[in-house]
N, C-alpha and C positions, 0 to 999 in steps of 0.2 A: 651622123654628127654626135660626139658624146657632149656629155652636160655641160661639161667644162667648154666646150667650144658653145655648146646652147646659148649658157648664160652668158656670155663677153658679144656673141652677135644681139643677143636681146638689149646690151649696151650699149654697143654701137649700132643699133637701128635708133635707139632713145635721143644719142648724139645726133644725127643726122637729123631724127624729126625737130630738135631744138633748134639745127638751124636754119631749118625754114620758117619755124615760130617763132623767130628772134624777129623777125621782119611782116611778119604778120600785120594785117591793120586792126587797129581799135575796135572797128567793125565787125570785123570777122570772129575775135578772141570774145567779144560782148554776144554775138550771134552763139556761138560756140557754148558757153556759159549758160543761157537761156535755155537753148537744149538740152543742157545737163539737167537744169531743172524740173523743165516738164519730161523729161524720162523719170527722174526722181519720183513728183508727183503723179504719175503714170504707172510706176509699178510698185506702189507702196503694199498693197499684197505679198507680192514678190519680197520682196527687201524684210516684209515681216517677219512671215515664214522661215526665208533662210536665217535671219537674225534668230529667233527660236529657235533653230537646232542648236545655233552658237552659244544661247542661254542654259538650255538641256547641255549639253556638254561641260560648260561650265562648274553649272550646281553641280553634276555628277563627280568634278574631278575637285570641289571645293576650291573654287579660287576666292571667295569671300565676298561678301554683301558690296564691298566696295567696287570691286572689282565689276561683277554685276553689273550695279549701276550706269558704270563706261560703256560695257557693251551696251548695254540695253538700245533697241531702236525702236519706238513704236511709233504709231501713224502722226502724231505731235511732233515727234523730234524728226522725223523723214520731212513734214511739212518745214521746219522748223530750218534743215538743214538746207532745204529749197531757196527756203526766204533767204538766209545766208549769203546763198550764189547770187540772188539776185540784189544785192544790196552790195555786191562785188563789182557787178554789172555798170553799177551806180556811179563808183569811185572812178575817179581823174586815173588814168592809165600811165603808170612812171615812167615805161619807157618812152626816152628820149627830150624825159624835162631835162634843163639846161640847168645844172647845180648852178653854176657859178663860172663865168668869164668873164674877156678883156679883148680891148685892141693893144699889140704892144709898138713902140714908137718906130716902130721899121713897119707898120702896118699890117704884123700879121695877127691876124684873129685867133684866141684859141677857147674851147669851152669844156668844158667837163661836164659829162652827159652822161645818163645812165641809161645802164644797158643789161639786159639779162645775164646772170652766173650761165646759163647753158641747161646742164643736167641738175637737177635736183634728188639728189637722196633723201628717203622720212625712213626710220626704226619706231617702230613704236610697236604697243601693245594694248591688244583689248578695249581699241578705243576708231571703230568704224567710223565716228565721224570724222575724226580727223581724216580718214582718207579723200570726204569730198572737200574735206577744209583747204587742205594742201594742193590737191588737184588743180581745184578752182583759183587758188591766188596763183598756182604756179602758173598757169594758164594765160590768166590774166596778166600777169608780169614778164610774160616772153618764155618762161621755162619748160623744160618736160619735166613729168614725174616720176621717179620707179619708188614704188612704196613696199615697205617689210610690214604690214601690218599683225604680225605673230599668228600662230596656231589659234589662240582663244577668240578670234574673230574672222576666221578662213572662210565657213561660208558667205557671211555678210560681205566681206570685204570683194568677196570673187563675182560677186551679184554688182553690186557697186561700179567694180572698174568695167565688167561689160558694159552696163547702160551708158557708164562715158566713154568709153572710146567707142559706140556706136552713135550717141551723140556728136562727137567734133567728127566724125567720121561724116555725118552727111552735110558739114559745114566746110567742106575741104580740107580740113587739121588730120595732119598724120594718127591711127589711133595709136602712135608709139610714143604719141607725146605723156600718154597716160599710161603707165602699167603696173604689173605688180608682180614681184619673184616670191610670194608665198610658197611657191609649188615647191621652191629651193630650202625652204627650210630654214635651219641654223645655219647650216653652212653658206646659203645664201646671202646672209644677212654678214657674214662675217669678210665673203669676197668683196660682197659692195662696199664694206670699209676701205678694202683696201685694191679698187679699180678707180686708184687716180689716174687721172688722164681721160677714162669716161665720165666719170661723176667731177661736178665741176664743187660741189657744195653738199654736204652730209648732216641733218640735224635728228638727231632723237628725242624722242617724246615718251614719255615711261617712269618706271621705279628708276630712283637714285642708282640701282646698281646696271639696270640698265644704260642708263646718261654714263655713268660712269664707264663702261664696259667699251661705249661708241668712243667717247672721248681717248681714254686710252690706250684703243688698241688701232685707232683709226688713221689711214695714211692718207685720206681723204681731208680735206680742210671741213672742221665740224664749226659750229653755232650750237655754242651748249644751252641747253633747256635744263632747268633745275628742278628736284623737287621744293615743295615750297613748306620748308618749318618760318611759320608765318607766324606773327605777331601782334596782337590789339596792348595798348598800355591806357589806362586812366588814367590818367593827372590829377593831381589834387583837385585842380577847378571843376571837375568835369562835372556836365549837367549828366544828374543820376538816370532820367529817361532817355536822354542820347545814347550816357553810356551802355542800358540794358538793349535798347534795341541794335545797337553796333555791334556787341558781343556776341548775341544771340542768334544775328544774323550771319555774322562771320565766320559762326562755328557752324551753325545747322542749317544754313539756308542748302547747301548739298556738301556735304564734308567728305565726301571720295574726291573732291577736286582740289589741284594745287594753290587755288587761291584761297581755301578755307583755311580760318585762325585755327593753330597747334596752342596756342598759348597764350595765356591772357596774364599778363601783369598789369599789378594796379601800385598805386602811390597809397601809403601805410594811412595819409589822411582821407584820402576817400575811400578807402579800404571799413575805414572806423563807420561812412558814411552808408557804402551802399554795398559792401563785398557778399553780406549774406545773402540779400535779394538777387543781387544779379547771379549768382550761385543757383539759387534756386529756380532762376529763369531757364536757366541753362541744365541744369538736373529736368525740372518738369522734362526738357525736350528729350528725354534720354541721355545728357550727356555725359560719362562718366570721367570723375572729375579728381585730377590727381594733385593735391596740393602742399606744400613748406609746410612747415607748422603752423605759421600766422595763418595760412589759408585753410587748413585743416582743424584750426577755432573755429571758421568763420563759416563752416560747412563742406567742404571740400572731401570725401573721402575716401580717395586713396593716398599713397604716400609718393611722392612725386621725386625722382632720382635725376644726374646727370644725365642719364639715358632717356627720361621723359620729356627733358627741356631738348634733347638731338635726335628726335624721333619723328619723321612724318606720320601722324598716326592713319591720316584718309581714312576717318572713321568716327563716331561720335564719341569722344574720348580727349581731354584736355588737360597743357599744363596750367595752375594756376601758380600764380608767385608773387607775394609782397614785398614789394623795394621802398627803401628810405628816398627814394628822388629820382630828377629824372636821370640823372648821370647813373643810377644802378642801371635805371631802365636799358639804357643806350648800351653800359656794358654789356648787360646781360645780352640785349640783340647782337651785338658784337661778334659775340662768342661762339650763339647757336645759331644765327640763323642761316639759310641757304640763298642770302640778299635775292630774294623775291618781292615778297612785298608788306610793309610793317605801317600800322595803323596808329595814331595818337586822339584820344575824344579830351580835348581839354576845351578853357574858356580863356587861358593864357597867350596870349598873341605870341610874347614873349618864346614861350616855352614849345607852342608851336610851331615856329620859324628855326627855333634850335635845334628840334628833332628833323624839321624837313634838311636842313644843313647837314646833320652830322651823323645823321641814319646813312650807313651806306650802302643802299640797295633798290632793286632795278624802279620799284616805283613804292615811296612814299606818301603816307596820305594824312589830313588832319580831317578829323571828325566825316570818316566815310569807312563803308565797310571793306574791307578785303576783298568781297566776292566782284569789286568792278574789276579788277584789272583780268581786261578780259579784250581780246580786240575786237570783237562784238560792242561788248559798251565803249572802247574807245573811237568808235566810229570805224576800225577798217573792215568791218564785214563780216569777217573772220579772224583765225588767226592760224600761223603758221605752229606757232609755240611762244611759251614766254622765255625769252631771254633772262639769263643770269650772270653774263660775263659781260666784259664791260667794250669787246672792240666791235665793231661795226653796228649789232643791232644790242639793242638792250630792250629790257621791257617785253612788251606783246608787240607779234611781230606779223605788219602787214605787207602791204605790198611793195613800198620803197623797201624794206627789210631783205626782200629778195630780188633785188639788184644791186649790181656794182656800177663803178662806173667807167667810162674812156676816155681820152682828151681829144679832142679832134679840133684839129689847126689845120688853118686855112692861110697858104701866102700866095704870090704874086711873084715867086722865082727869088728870095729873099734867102741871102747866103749866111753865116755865120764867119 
């Protein structure tokens, strides 16, 4: 059999295991899950090790401090990702809630129900957790998995998908429900774009050029994920300890991730009030700091360009910007950002309620850091990815995220 025939049977055995998972019980998918876990916590040696070569190869080929960070697995974050599945476990099971029905006056019944996509595509890169992230909600949601997890996390990721598909493997679930075409390569990851028909649903997770690369070259229906040029703004009102711990937390509480603040704009009147301290909250942490002129008075020193306000940095590195109001503010987010997620620390109700309004992007927030939009802190467990387009899912995305739905009508021999 050549590759070509390899990889299209490796999709349609995925097919096939989806439609026996589609009908799967609560039971069995929550059984299934549990297993994943104590394999997880069972071979955290295992998962280390091979994680460490993934790091050593890394560092060796420089992919950067950020980058790093992602892969990284150590025995916390294996526990960490355990706790995850089982807090999936946890969650109301979507398939087959009832959206929304009716009886209609010739008495037939119809309801709109959800239902698993089928196959589920992930692209991503240098980021192993998301393999049990995906797994686990695809899992739970009725779906199969086939995951691209990139070169920069091959061994991890190959360790990983064994212990789950030998996991649902002793719970009765196909292990085809889970897999992974690393072995394929690029060219792998480029078929799977475009095996509509096997692949019901396509999402990438990764660099902008990545997201970009799936979106545009893909014949598959995607769910775009963004990177995140993110946004904290001060307001005049803002209480100066809110605003230093908001700031300081939303850039450096872990800044290789997409929900970490790129930029901080502040309002010129509390700029006069607290722009140098919070500056230097933000410097102590390392963080190097590129500012306008107002903000390069105010401590700021580098010089901060068009390119600095459209730049994901995933790195400890910031824009700063002084605006005359909130309308700059709002332009200015307008402009650059990649509607993920944008932060306001004010004492303005007013002013609050106008940015929740008229910020357009996947989740807005008044006086909370960046770092929650997270499907973890939004209560699903995990997350698939965060959404950045506006049709079916938006935000972080859990389990109802990956299902569709079907109508199913019920009559009694009722003609038209």
């Amino acid at each position: 059999m050549s590759s070509n025939d390899a990889f299209v049977e490796l999709l349609s055995l995925s097919k096939s295991a989806s439609k026996t998972l589609a009908t799967a019980t609560t039971a069995t998918k929550n059984a299934a899950l549990e297993d994943i876990a104590l394999a997880l916590e069972g071979a955290v040696p295992e998962i280390v090790a091979a994680n460490e070569r993934d790091l050593a190869r890394g560092a060796a080929n420089d992919i950067g401090e950020g980058l790093l960070d992602r892969l990284k697995l150590d025995e916390d974050r294996i526990r960490g990702l355990a706790s995850a599945v089982r807090e999936i476990i946890a969650l109301p099971d979507p398939v087959g809630e009832v959206v929304r029905g009716s009886t209609l006056q010739n008495g037939i019944t119809i309801q709109q129900t959800r239902v698993p996509f089928g196959v589920i595509g992930a692209i991503y890169e240098a980021r192993p957790n998301v393999t049990v992230d995906i797994a686990a909600l695809a899992l739970k949601s009725g779906n199969a998995a086939v995951l691209r997890g990139g070169s920069a996390a091959e061994e991890s990721n190959r360790v990983l998908v064994r212990l789950m598909q030998e996991a649902i493997r002793r719970v009765g679930i196909s292990p085809w429900a889970v897999q992974t075409i690393d072995e394929y390569g690029r060219e792998g990851a480029a078929r799977l774009m475009r095996a509509r028909g096997l692949v019901d649903v396509l999402i990438p997770r990764g660099s902008a050029g990545l997201i970009a690369t799936v979106v545009n070259e893909s014949t598959v229906p995607v769910i775009e994920t963004g990177a995140g040029i993110v946004h904290v703004y001060i307001d005049a009102t803002a209480d100066e300890a809110m605003a230093h711990a908001i700031a300081v937390n939303a850039k450096t509480h872990r800044p290789s991730v997409c929900n970490s603040a790129e930029t901080l704009l502040i309002h010129r009147d509390a700029a006069k009030r607290m722009l140098p301290s919070v500056l230097d909250a933000l410097s102590l942490r390392g963080v190097a700091l590129l500012g306008d002129e107002r903000a390069r008075g105010a401590g700021a020193t580098g010089v901060a360009t068009d390119e600095t306000w459209a730049t994901e940095h995933l790195d400890l590195e910031m824009g700063v910007r002084v605006v005359d109001s909130l309308d700059e503010a709002i332009a200015h987010i307008d402009t650059y950002s990649t509607k993920h997620t944008e932060t306001i620390v004010t004492n303005d109700f007013a002013n609050a309620e106008r940015f929740l309004a008229e910020v357009d992007s996947a989740v807005v927030m008044v006086n909370a850091s960046t770092r929650f939009t997270d499907g973890g802190e939004f209560g699903f467990g995990a997350e698939v990815g965060i959404s950045t387009q506006k049709m079916h899912a938006r935000g972080p995305m859990g389990l109802a995220e990956l299902t569709s739905t079907k109508w199913l009508v019920r009559g009694t021999g009722q003609i038209r």
